[in-house]
N, C-alpha and C positions, 0 to 999 in steps of 0.2 A: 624332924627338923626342929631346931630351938633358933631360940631370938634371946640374945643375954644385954643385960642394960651396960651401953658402952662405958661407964663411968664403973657403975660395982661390980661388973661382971656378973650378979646375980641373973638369976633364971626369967625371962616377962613373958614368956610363951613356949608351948611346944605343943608340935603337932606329927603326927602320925600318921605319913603317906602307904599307899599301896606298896611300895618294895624301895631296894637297896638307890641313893641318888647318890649320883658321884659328879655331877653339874654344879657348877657354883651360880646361886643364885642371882637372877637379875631384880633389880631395882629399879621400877617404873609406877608411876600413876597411883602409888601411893599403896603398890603390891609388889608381892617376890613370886618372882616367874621360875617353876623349878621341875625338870623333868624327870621321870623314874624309871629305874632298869624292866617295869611294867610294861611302858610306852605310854604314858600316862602324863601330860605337861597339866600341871597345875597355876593356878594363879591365888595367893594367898594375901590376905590382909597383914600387906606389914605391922600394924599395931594392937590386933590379935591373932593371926596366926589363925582365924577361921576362913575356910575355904569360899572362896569368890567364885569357881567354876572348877570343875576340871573336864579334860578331851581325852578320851582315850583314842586306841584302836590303832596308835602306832604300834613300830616292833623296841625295841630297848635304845634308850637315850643315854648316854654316853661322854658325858664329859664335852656334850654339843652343847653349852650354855646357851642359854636365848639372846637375841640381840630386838633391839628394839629402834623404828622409826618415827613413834609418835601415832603410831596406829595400829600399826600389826607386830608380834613379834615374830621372829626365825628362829628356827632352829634345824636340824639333821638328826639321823635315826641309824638305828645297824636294818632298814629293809633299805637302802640304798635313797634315801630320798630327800629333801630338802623340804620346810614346811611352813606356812603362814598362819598364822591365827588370829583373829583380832582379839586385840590384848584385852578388851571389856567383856567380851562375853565369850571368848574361846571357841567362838564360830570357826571353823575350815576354810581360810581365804583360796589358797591352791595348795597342791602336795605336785613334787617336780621329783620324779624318778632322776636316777645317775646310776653312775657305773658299779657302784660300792659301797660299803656300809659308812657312814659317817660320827666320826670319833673323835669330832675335834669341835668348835665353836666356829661360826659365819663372823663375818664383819660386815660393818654397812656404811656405804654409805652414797649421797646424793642419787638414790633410787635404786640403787644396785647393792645384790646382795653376792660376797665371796664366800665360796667354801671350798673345801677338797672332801676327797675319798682315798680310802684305804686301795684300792685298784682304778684309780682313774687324773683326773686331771684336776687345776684348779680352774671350777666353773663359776661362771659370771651370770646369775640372774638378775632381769626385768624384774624385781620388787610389785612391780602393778599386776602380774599376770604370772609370775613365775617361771615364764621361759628364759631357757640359754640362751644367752646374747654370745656365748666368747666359754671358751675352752681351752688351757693351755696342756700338754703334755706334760706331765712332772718327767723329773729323769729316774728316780727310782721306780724300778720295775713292781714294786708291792706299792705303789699308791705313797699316802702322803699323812701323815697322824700330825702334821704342823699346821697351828693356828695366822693363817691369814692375817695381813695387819695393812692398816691405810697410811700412807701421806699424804702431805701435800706439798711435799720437797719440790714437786717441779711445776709450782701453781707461779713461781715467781712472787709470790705473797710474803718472804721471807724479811724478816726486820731486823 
């Protein structure tokens, strides 16, 4: 992984994860959250690019970028799963089994975490506890590789 200075584009850091990352990194807390086709989510020092913690013991991450609440981050895995970590120390908040491998990035928001799967539906977690609240059927028969996204078109809060 490199970190180049926005202005010269020169080099300010590089670091060298356990395997191939196709995630684009999050930016939180004053770290880049970044997970590896290992199964490996790291949390690195944005301003040296030294390691702050890493979790193993998922199966390969995949283009599941992390999301973030202000406490824990999300993400999803190819074992079928949905996953929380606290973003300070990369403790295991819950891990939430699904239908499918997950390929795609969660979104979040007001306590609720979205995702899909490659053979399954888009599911609606509890953030607190990691259970499905809400389940929709996709219509493709192979699941669903599209990144969830929030409004708030129908909050009435429109100016």
């Amino acid at each position: 992984m490199f970190a180049l200075d926005e202005f010269s584009g020169l080099l300010v850091w590089s670091h060298t994860l356990d395997n191939t990352i196709t995630t684009t990194p999050l930016f939180a807390q004053g770290n880049l959250y970044v997970g590896t086709y290992t199964g490996t989510e790291f949390a690195l020092d944005a301003l040296t690019g030294a390691t702050i913690w890493s979790t193993g013991g998922f199966s390969l991450i995949d283009a599941s970028a992390a999301v973030y609440d202000g406490i824990n981050i999300y993400f999803g895995d190819f074992m079928a799963e949905y996953v929380a970590l606290d973003a300070t120390d990369g403790h295991v908040v819950w891990r939430t089994g699904i239908a499918g491998p997950v390929g795609t990035a969660p979104a979040y928001a007001n306590g609720f975490l979205y995702g899909t799967s490659w053979f399954g539906a888009l599911y609606t977690f509890d953030t607190s506890n990691g259970a499905i609240v809400d389940q929709e059927p996709l219509l493709s028969s192979s699941g669903s590789t599209e990144f969830p996204a929030i409004s708030d078109a129908g909050s009435g809060s429109r100016q």
